[in-house]
C-alpha positions as CSV (number, residue, x, y, z in Angstrom):
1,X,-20.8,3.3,16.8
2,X,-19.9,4.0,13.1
3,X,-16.5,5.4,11.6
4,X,-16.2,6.8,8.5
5,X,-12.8,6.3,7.1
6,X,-11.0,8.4,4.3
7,X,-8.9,6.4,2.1
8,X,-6.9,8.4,-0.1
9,X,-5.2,6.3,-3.0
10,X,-1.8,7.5,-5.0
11,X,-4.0,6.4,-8.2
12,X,-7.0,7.9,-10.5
13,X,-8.9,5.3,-9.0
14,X,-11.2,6.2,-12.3
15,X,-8.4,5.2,-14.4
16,X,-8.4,1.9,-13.2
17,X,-11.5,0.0,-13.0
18,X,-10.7,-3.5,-11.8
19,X,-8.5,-2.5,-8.9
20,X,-10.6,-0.3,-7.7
21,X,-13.8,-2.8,-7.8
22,X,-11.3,-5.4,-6.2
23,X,-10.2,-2.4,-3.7
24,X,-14.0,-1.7,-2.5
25,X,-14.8,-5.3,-2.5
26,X,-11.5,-6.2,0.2
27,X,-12.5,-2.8,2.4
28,X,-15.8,-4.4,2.7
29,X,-14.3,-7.6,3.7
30,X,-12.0,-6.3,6.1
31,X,-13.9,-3.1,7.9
32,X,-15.8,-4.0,10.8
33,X,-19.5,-3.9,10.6
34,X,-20.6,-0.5,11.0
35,X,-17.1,1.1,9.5
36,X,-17.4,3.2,5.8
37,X,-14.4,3.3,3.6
38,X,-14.7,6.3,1.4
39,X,-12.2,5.5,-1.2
40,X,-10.8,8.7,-3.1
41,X,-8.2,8.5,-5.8
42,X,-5.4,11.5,-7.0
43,X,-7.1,14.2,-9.5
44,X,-8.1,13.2,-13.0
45,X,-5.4,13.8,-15.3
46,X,-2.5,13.6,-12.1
47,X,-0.4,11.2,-14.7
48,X,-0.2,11.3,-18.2
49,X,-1.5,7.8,-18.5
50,X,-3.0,5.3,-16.2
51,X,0.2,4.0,-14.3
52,X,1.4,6.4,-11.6
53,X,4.6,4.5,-10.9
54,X,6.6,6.9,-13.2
55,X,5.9,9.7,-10.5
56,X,5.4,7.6,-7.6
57,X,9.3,6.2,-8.4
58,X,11.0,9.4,-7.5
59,X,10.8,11.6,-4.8
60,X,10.6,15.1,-6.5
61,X,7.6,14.5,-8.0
62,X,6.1,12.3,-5.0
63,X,6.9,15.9,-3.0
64,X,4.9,17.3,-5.8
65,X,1.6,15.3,-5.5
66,X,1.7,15.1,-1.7
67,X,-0.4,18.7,-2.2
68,X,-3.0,16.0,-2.9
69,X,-2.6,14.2,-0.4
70,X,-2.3,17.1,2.5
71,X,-5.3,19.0,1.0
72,X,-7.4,15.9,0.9
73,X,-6.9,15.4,5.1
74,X,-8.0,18.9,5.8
75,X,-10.8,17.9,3.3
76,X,-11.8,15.0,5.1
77,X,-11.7,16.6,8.9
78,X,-13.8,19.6,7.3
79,X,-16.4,17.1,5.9
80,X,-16.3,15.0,9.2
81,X,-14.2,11.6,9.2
82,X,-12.9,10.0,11.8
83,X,-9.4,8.8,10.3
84,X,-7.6,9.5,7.2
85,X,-5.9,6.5,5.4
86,X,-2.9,7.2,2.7
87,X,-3.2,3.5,1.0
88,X,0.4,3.9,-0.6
89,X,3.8,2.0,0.3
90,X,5.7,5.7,-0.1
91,X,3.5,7.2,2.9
92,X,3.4,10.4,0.8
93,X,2.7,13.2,3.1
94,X,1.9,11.0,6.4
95,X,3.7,13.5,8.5
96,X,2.4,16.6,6.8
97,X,-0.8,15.7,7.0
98,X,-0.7,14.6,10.9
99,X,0.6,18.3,11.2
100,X,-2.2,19.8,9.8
101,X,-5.3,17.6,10.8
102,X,-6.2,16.1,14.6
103,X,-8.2,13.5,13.3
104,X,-5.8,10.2,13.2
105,X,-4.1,9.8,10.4
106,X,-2.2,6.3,9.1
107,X,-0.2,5.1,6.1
108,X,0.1,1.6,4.6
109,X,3.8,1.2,4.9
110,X,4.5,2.2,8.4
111,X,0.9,0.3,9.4
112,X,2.1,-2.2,7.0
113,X,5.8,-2.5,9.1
114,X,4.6,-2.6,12.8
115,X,2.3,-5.0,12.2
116,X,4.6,-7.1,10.3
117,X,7.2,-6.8,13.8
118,X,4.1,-8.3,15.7
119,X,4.2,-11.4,13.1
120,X,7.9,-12.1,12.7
121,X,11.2,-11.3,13.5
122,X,12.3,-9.7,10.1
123,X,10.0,-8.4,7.7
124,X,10.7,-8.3,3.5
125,X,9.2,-5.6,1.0
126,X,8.5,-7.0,-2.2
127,X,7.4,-4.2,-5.2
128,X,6.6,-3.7,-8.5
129,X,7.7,-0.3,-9.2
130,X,12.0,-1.3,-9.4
131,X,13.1,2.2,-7.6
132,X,10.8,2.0,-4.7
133,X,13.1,-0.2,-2.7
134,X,15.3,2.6,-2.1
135,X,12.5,5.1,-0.9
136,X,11.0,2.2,1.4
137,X,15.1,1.7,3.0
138,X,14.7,5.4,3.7
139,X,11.1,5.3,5.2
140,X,12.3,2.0,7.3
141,X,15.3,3.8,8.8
142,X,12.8,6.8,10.0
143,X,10.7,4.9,11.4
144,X,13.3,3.4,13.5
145,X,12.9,-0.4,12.1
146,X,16.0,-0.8,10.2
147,X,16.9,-4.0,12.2
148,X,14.0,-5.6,11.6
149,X,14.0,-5.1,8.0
150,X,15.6,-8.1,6.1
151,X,15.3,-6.8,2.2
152,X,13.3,-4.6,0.0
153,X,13.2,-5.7,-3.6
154,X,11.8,-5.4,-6.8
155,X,9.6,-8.3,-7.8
156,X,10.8,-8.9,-11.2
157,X,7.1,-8.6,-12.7
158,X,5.5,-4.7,-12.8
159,X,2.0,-2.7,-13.0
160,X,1.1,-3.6,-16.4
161,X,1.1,-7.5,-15.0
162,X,-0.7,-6.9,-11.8
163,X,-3.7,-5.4,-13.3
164,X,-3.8,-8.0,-15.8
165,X,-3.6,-10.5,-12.6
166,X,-6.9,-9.0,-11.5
167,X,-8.6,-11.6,-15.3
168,X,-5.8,-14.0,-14.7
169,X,-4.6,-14.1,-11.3
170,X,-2.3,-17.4,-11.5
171,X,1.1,-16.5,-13.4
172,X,1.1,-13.2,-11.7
173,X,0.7,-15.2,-7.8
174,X,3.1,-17.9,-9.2
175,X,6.0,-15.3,-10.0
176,X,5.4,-13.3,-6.5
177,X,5.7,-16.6,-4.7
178,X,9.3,-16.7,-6.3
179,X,9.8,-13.6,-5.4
180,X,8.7,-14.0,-2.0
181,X,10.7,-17.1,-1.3
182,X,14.3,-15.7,-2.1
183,X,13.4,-13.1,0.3
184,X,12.6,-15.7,2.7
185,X,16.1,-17.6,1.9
186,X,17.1,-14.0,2.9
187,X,16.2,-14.1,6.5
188,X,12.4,-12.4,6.1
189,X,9.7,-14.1,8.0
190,X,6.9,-11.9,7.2
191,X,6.4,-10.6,3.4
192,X,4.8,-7.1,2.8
193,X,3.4,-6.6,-0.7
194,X,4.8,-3.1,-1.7
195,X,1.9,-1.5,-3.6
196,X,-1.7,-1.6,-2.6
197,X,-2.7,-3.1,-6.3
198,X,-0.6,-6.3,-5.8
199,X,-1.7,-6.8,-1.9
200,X,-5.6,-6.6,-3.0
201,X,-5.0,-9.2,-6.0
202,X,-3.2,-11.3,-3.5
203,X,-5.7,-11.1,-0.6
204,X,-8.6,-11.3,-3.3
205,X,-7.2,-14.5,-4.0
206,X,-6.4,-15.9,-0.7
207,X,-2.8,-15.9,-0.5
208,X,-1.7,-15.1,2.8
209,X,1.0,-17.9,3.8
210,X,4.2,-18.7,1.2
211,X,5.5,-22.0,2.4
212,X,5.6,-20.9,6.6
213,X,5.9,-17.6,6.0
214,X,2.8,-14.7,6.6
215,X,2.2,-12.9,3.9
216,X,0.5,-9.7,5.0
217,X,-2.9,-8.3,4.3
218,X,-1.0,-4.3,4.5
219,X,-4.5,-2.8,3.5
220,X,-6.2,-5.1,6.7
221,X,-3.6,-3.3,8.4
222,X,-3.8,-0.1,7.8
């Protein structure tokens, strides 16, 4: 049986042309045979320039472009697919747009967390955009896992240096494997890369274990 799957990024997936070849190329990987992933970006011209983490950072304006992201599940029900992916650490609109829509409908960061709880005892957030930690704390606590979060933290390193990961992937993997092990010195067992960018450059390039710890594949998972 096939299944067509909306994915609806927080980017102009136009805007960025290496993530979002590296984005199509890990769907394919991951999808079963027989799944489509329809990838669909934000509305040319959503940000001023290419990097949506100076909206993404705050929730006013993520309230402001979850429009987007509600309008584009009744889109994709209309047009006929059979689930409706938000690929975005914030979740931006996941409950709306499970209010609205009875297809299923699933975000990276809560598909991201339960999957990590299967994994490990405590799970750590790392991210490139420094304010998220705050808005993931707040997403943990509603989804009821505060207890099995150990930390969400910025990973010292930010967009600009993922994308140019994507040409030169190996100072960018070296400075999240830092990152990742003073959250395990924290008490994570699992790691969660925050943003979708960062977990495609990492899975693109194998890295799914720091030392003994899983690092997850959060798109796989959602």
């Amino acid at each position: 049986m096939s299944i067509r799957i909306w994915h609806q990024s927080f980017t102009v997936l136009s805007d960025l042309p290496a993530y979002e070849t590296a984005l199509a190329a890990h769907f394919g990987r991951v999808a079963r045979p027989g799944t489509e992933v329809v990838m669909h970006g934000m509305q040319p011209g959503t940000y001023a320039t290419n990097y949506p983490g100076i909206d993404i950072r705050h929730h006013v304006l993520q309230h402001l472009h979850a429009g987007q992201f509600i309008a584009a599940a009744l889109r994709a029900e209309r047009e006929g697919f059979d689930a409706y992916a938000i690929m975005s650490i914030p979740d931006v609109g996941l409950q709306e747009a499970r209010q609205v829509v009875d297809i299923p409908v699933v975000g990276y960061g809560e598909s991201a967390m339960l999957t990590a709880c299967m994994l490990g005892a405590r799970f750590g957030v790392i991210t490139f955009i420094e304010d998220l930690p705050e808005l993931i704390a707040a997403n943990v606590a509603r989804y009821g896992l505060a207890e099995r979060c150990a930390a969400s933290r910025p990973a010292g390193f930010g967009f600009h240096d993922v994308l140019a990961g994507f040409a030169h992937p190996g100072p960018l993997i070296e400075r999240f494997e830092s990152a990742a092990r003073g959250l395990i010195r924290d008490g994570a067992d699992v790691i969660i890369p925050g943003e979708a960018p960062l977990n495609v450059l990492l899975a693109s390039n194998g890295v799914s274990r720091i030392d003994d710890c899983p690092v997850l594949d959060s798109i796989g998972a959602t």
